[in-house]
mmCIF entry with sequence, helices, sheets and N, C-alpha, C, O atoms, coordinates in Angstrom:
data_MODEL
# 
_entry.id   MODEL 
# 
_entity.id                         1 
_entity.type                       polymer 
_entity.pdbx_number_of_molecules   1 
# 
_entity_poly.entity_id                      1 
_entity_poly.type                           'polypeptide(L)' 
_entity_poly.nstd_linkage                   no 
_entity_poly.nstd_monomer                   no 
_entity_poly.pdbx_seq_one_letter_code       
;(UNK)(UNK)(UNK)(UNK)(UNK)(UNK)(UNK)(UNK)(UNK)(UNK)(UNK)(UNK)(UNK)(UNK)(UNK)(UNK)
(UNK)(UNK)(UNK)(UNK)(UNK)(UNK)(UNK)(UNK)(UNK)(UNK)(UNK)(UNK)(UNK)(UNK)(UNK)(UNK)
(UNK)(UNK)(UNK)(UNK)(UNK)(UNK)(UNK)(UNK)(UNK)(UNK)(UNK)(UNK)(UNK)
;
_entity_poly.pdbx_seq_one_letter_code_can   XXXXXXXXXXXXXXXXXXXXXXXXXXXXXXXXXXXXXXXXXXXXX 
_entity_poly.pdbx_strand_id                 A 
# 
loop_
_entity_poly_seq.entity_id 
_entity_poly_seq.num 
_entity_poly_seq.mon_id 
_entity_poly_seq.hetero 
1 1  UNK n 
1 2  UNK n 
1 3  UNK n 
1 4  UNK n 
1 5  UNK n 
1 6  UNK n 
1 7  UNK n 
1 8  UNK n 
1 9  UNK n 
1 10 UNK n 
1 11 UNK n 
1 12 UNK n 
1 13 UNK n 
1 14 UNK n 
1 15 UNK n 
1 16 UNK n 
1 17 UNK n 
1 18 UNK n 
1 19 UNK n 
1 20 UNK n 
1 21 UNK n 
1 22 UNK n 
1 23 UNK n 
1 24 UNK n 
1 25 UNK n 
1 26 UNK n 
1 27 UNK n 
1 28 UNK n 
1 29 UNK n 
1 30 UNK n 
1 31 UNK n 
1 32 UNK n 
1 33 UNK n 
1 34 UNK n 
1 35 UNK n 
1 36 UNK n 
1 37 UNK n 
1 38 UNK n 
1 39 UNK n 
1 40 UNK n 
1 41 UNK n 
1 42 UNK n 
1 43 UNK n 
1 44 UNK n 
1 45 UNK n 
# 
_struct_asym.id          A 
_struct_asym.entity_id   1 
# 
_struct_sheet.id               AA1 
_struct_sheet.type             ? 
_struct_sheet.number_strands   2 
_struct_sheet.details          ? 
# 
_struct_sheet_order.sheet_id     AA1 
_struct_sheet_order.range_id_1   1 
_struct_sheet_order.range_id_2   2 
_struct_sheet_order.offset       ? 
_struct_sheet_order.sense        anti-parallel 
# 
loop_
_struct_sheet_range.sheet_id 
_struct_sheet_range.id 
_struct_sheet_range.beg_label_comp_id 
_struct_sheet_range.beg_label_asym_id 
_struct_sheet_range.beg_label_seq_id 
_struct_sheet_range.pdbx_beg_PDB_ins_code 
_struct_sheet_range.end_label_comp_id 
_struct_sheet_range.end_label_asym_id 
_struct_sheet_range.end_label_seq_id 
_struct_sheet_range.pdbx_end_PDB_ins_code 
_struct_sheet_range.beg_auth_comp_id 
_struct_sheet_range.beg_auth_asym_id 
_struct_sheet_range.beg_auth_seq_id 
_struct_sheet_range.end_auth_comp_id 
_struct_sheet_range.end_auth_asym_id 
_struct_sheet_range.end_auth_seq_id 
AA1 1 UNK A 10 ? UNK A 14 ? UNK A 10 UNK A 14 
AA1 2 UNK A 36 ? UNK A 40 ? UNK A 36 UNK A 40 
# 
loop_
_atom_site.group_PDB 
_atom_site.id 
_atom_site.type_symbol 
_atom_site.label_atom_id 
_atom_site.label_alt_id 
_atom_site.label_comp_id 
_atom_site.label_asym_id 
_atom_site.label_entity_id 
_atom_site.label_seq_id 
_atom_site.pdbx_PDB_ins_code 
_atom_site.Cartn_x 
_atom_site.Cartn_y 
_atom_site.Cartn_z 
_atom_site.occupancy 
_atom_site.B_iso_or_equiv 
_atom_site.pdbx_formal_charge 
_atom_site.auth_seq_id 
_atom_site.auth_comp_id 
_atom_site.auth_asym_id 
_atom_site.auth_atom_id 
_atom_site.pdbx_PDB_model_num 
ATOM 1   N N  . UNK A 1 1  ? 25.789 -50.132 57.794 1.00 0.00 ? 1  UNK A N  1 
ATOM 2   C CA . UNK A 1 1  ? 25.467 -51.062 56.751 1.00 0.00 ? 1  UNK A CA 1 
ATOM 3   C C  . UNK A 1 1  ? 25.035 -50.275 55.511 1.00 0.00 ? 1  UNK A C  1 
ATOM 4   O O  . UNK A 1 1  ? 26.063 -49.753 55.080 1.00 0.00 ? 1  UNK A O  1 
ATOM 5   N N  . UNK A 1 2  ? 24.137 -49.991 54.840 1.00 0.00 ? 2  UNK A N  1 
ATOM 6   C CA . UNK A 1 2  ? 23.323 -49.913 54.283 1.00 0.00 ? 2  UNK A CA 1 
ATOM 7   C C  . UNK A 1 2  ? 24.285 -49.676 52.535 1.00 0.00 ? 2  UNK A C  1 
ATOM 8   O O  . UNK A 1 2  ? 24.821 -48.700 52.010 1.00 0.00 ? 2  UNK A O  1 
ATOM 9   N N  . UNK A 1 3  ? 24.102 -51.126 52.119 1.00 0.00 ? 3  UNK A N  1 
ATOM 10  C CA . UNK A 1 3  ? 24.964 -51.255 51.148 1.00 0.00 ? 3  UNK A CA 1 
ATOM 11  C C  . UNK A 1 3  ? 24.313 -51.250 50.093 1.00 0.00 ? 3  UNK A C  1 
ATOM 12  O O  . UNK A 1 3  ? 23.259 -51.885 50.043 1.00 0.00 ? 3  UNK A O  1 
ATOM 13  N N  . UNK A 1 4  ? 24.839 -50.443 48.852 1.00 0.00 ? 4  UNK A N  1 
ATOM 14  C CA . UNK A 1 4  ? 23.717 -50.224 47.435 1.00 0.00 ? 4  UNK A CA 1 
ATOM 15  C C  . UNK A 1 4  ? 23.853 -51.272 46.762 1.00 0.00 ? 4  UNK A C  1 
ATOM 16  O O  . UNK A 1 4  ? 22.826 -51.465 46.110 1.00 0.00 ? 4  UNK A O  1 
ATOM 17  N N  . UNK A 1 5  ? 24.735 -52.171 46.568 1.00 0.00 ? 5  UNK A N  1 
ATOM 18  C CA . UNK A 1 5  ? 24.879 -52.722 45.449 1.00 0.00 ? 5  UNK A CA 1 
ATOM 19  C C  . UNK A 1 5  ? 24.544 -54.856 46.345 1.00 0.00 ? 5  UNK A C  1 
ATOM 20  O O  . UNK A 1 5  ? 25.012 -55.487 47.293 1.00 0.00 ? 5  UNK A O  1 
ATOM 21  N N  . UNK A 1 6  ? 23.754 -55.045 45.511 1.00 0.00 ? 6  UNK A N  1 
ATOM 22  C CA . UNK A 1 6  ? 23.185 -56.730 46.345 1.00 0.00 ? 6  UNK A CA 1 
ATOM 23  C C  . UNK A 1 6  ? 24.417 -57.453 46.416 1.00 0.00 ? 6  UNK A C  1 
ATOM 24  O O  . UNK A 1 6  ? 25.317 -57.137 45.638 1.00 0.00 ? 6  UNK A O  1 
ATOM 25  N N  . UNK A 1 7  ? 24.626 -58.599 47.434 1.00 0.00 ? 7  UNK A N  1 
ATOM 26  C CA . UNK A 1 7  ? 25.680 -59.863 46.824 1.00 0.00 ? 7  UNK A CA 1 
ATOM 27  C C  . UNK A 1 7  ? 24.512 -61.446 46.984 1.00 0.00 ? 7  UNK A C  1 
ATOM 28  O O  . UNK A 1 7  ? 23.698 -61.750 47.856 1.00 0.00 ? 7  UNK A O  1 
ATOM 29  N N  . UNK A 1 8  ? 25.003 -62.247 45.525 1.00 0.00 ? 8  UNK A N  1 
ATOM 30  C CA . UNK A 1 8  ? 24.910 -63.499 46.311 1.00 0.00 ? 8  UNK A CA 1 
ATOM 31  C C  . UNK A 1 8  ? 25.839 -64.815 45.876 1.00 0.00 ? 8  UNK A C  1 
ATOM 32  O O  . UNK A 1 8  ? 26.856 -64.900 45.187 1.00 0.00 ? 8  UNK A O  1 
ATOM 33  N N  . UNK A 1 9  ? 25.251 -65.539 46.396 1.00 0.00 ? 9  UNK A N  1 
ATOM 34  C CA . UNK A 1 9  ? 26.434 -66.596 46.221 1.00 0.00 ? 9  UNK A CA 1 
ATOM 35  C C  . UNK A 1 9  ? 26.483 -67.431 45.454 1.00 0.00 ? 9  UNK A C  1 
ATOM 36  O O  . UNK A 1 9  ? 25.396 -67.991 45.310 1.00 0.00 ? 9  UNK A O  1 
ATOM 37  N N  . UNK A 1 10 ? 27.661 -67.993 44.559 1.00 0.00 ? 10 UNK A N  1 
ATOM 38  C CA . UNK A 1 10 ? 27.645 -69.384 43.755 1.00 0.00 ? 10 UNK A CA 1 
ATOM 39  C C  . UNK A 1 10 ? 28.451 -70.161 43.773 1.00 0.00 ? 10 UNK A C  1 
ATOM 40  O O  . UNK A 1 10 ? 29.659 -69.923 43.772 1.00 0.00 ? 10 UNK A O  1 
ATOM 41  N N  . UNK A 1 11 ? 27.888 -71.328 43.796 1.00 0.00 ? 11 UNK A N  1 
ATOM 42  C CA . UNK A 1 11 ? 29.121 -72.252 43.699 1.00 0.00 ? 11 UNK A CA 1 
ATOM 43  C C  . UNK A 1 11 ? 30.005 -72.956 43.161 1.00 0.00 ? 11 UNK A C  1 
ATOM 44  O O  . UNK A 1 11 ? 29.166 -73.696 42.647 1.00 0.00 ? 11 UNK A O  1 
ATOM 45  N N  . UNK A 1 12 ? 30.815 -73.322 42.870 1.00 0.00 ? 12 UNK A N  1 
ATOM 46  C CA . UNK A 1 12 ? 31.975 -73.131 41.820 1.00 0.00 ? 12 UNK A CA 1 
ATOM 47  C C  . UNK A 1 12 ? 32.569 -74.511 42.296 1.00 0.00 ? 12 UNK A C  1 
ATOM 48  O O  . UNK A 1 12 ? 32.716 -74.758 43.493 1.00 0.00 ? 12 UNK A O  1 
ATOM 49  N N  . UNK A 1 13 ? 32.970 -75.575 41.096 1.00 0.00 ? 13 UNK A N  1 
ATOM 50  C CA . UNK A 1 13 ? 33.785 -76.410 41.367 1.00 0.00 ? 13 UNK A CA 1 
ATOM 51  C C  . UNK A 1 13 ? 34.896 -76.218 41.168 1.00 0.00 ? 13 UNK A C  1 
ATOM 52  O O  . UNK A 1 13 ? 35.081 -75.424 40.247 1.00 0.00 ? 13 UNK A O  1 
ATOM 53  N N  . UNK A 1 14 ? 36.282 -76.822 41.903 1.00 0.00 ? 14 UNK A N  1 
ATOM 54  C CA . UNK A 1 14 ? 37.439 -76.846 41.699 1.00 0.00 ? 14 UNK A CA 1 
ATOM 55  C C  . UNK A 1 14 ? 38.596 -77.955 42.132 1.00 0.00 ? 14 UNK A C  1 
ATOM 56  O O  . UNK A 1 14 ? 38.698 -78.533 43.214 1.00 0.00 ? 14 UNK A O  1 
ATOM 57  N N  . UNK A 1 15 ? 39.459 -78.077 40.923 1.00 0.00 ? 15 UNK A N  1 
ATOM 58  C CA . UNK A 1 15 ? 40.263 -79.254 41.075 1.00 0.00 ? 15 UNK A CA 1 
ATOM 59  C C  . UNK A 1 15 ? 41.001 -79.058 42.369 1.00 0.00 ? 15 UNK A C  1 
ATOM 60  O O  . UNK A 1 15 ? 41.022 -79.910 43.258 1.00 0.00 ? 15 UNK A O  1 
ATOM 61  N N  . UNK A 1 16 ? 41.597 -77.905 42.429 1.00 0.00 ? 16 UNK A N  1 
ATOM 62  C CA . UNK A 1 16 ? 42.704 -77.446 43.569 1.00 0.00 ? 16 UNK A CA 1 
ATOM 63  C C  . UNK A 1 16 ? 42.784 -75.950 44.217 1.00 0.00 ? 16 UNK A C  1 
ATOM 64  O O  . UNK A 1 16 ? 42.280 -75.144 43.434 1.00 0.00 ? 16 UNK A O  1 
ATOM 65  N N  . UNK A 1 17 ? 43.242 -75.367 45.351 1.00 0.00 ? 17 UNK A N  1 
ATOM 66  C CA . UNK A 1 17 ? 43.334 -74.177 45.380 1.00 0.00 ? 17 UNK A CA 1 
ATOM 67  C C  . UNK A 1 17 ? 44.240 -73.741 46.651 1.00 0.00 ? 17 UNK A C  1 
ATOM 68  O O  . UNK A 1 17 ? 44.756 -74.767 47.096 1.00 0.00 ? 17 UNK A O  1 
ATOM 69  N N  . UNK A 1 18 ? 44.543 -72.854 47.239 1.00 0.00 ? 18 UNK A N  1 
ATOM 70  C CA . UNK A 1 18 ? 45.752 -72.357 47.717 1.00 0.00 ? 18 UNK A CA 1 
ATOM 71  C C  . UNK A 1 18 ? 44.937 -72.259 48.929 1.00 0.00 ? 18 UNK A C  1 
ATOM 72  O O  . UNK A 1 18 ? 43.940 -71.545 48.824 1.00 0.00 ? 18 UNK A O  1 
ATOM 73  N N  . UNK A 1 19 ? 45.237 -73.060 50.525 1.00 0.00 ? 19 UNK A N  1 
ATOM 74  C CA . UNK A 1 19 ? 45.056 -72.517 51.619 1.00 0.00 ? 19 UNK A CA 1 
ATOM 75  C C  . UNK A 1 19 ? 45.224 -71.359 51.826 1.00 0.00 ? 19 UNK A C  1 
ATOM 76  O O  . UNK A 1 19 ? 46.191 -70.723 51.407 1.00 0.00 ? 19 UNK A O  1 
ATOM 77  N N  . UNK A 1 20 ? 43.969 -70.741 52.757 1.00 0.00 ? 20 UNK A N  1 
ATOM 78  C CA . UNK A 1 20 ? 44.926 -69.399 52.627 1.00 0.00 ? 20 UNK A CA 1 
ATOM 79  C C  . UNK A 1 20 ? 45.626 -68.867 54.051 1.00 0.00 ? 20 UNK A C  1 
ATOM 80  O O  . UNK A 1 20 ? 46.045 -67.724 54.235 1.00 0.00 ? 20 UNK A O  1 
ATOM 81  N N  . UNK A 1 21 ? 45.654 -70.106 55.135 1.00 0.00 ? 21 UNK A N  1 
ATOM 82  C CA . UNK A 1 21 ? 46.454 -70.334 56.200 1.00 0.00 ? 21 UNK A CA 1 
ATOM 83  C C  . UNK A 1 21 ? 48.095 -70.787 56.130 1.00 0.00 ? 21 UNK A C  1 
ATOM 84  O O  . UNK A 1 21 ? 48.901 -70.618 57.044 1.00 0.00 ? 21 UNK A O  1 
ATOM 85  N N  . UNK A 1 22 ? 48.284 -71.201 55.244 1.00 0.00 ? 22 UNK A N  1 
ATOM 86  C CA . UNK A 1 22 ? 49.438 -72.393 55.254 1.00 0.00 ? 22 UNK A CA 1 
ATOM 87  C C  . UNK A 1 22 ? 49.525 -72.198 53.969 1.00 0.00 ? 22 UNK A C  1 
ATOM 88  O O  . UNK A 1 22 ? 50.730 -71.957 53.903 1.00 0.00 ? 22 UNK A O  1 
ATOM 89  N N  . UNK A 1 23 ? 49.055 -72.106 52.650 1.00 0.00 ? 23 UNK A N  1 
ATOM 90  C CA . UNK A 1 23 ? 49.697 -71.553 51.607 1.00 0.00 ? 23 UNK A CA 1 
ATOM 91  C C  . UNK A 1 23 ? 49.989 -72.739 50.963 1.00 0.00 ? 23 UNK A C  1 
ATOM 92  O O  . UNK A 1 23 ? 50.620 -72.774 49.907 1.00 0.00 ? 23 UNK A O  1 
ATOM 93  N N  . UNK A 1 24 ? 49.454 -73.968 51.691 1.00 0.00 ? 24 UNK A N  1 
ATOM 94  C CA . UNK A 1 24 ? 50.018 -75.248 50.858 1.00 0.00 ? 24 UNK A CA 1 
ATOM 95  C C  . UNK A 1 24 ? 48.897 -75.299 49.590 1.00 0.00 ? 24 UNK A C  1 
ATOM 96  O O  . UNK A 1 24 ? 47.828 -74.716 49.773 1.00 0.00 ? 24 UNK A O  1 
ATOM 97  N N  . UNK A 1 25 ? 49.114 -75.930 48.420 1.00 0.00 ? 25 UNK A N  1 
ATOM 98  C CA . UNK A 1 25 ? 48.186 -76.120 47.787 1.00 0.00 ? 25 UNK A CA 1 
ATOM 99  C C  . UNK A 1 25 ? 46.934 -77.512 47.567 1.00 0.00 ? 25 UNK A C  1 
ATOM 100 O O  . UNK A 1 25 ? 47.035 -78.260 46.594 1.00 0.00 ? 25 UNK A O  1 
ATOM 101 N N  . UNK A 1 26 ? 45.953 -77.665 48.474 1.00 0.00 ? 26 UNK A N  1 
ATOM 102 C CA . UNK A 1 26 ? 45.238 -79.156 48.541 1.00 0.00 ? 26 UNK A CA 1 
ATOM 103 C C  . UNK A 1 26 ? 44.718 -79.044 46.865 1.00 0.00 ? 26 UNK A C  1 
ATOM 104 O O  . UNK A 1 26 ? 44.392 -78.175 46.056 1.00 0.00 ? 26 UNK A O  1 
ATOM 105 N N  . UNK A 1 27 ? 44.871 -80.463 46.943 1.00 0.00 ? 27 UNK A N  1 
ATOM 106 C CA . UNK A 1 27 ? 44.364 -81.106 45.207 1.00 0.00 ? 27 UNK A CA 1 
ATOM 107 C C  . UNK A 1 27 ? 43.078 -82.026 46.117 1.00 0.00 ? 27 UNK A C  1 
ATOM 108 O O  . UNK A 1 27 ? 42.953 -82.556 47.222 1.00 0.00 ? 27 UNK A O  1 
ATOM 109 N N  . UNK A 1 28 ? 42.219 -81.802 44.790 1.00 0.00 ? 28 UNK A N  1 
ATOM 110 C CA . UNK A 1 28 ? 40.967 -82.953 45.320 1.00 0.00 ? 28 UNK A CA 1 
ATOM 111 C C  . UNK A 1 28 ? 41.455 -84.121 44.724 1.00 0.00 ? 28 UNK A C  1 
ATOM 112 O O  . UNK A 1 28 ? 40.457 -84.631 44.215 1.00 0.00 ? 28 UNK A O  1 
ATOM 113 N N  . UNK A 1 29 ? 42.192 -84.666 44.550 1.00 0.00 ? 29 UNK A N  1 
ATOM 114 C CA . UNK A 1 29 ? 42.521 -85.765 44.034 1.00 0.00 ? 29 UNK A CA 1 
ATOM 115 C C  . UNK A 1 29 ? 43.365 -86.560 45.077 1.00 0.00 ? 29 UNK A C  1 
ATOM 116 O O  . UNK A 1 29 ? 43.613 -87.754 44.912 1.00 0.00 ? 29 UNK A O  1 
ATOM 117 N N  . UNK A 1 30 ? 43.745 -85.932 46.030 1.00 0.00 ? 30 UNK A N  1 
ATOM 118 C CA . UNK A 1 30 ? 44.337 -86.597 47.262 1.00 0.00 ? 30 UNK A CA 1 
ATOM 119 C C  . UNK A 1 30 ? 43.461 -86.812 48.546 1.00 0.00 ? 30 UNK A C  1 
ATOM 120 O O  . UNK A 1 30 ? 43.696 -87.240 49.676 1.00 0.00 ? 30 UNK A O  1 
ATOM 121 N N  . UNK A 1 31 ? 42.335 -86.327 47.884 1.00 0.00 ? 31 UNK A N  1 
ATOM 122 C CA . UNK A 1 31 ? 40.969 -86.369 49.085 1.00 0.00 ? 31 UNK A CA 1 
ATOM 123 C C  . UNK A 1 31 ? 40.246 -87.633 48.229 1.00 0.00 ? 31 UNK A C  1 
ATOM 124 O O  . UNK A 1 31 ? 39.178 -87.949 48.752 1.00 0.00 ? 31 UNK A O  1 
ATOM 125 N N  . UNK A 1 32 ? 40.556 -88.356 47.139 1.00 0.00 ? 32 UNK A N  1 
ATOM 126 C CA . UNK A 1 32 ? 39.573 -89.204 46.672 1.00 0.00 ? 32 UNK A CA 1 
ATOM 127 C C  . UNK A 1 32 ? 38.511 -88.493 45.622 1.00 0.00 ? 32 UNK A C  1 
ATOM 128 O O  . UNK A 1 32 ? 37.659 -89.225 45.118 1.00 0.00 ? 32 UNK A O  1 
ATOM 129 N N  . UNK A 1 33 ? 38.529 -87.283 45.323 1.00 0.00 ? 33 UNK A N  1 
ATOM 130 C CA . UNK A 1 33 ? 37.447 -86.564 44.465 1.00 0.00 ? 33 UNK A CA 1 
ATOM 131 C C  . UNK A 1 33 ? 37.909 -85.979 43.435 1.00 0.00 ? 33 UNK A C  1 
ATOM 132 O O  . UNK A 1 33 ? 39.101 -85.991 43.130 1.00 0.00 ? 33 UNK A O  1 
ATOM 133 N N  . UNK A 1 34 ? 36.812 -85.285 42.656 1.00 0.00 ? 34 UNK A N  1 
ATOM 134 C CA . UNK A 1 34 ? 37.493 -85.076 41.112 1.00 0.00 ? 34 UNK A CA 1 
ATOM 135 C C  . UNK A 1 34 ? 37.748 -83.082 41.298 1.00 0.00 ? 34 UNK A C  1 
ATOM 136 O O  . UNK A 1 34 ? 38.590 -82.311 40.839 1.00 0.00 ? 34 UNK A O  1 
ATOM 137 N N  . UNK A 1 35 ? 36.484 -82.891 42.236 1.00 0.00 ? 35 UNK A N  1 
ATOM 138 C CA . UNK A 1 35 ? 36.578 -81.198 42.790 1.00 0.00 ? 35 UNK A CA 1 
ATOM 139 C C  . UNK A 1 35 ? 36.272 -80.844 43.779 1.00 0.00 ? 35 UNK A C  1 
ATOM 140 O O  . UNK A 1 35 ? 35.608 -81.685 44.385 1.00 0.00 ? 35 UNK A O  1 
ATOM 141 N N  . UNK A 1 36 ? 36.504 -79.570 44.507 1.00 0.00 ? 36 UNK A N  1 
ATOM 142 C CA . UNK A 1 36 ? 35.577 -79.388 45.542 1.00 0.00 ? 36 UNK A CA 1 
ATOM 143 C C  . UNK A 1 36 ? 34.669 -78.822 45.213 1.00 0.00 ? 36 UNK A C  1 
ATOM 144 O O  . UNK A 1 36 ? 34.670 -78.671 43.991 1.00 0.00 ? 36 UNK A O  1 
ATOM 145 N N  . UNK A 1 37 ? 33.456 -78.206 45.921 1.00 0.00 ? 37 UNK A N  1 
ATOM 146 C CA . UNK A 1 37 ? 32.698 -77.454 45.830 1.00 0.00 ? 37 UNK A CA 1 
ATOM 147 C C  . UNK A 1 37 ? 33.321 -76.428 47.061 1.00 0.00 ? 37 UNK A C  1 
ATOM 148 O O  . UNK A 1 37 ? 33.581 -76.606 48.251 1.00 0.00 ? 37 UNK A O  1 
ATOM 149 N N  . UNK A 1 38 ? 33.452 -74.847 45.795 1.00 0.00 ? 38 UNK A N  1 
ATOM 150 C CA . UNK A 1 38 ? 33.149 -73.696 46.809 1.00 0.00 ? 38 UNK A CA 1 
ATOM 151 C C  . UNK A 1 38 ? 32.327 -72.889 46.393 1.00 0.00 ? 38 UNK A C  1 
ATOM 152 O O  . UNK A 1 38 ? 31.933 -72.708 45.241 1.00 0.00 ? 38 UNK A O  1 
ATOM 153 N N  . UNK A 1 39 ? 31.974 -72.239 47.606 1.00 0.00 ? 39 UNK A N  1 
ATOM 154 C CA . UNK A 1 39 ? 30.948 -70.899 47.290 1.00 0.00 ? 39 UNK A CA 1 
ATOM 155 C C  . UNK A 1 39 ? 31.816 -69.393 47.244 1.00 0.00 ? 39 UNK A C  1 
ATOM 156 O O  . UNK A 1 39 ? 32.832 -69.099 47.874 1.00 0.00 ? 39 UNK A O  1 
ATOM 157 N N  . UNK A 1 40 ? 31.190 -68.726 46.459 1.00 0.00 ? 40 UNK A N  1 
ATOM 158 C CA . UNK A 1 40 ? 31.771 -67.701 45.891 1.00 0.00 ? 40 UNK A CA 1 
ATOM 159 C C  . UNK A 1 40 ? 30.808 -66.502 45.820 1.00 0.00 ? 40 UNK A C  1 
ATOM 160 O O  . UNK A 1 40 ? 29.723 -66.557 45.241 1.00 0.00 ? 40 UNK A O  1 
ATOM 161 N N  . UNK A 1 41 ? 31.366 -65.227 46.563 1.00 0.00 ? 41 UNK A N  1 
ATOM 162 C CA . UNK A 1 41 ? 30.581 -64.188 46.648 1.00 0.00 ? 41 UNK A CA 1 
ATOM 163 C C  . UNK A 1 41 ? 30.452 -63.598 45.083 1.00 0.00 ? 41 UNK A C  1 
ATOM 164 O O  . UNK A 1 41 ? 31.237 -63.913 44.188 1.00 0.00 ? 41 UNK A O  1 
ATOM 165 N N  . UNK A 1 42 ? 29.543 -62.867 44.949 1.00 0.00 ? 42 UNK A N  1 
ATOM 166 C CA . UNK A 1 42 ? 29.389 -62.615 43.481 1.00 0.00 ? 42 UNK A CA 1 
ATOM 167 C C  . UNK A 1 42 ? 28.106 -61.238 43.938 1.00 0.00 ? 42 UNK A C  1 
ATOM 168 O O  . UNK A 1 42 ? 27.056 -61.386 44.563 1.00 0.00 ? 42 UNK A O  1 
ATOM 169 N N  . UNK A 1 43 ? 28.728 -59.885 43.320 1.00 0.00 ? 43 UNK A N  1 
ATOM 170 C CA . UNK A 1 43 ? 27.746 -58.922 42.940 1.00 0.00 ? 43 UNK A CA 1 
ATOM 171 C C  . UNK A 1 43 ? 26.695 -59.390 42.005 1.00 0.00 ? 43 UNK A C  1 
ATOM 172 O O  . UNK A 1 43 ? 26.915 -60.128 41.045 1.00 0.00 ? 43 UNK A O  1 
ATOM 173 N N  . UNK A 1 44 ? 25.530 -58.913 42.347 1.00 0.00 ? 44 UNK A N  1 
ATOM 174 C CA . UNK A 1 44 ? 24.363 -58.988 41.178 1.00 0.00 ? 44 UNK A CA 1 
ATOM 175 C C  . UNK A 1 44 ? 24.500 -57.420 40.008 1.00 0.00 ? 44 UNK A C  1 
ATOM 176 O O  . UNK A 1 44 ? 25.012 -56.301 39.982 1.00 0.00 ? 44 UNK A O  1 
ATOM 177 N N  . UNK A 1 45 ? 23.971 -57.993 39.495 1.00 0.00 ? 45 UNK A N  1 
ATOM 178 C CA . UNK A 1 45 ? 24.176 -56.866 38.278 1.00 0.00 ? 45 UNK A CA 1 
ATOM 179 C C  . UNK A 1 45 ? 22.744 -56.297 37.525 1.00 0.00 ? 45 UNK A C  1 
ATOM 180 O O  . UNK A 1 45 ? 22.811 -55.466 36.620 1.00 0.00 ? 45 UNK A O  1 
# 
């Protein structure tokens, strides 16, 4: 382990984005919603 540099996380809305199993692209708009919420690794600085 012993990693120099911190991570943490944020979360990020989004209209649509690319499975990354199947490669299909889901829209939140076919789920009934305007985005999803994802979380997103992010270095501190």
């Amino acid at each position: 382990m012993g990693k120099s540099s911190e991570v943490e996380y944020v979360t990020i809305f989004v209209r649509s984005f690319r499975h990354p199993k199947t490669g299909q692209i889901i829209r939140a708009s076919s789920f009934g919603k305007k985005a999803f919420p994802i979380k997103v690794r992010v270095k501190k600085s």
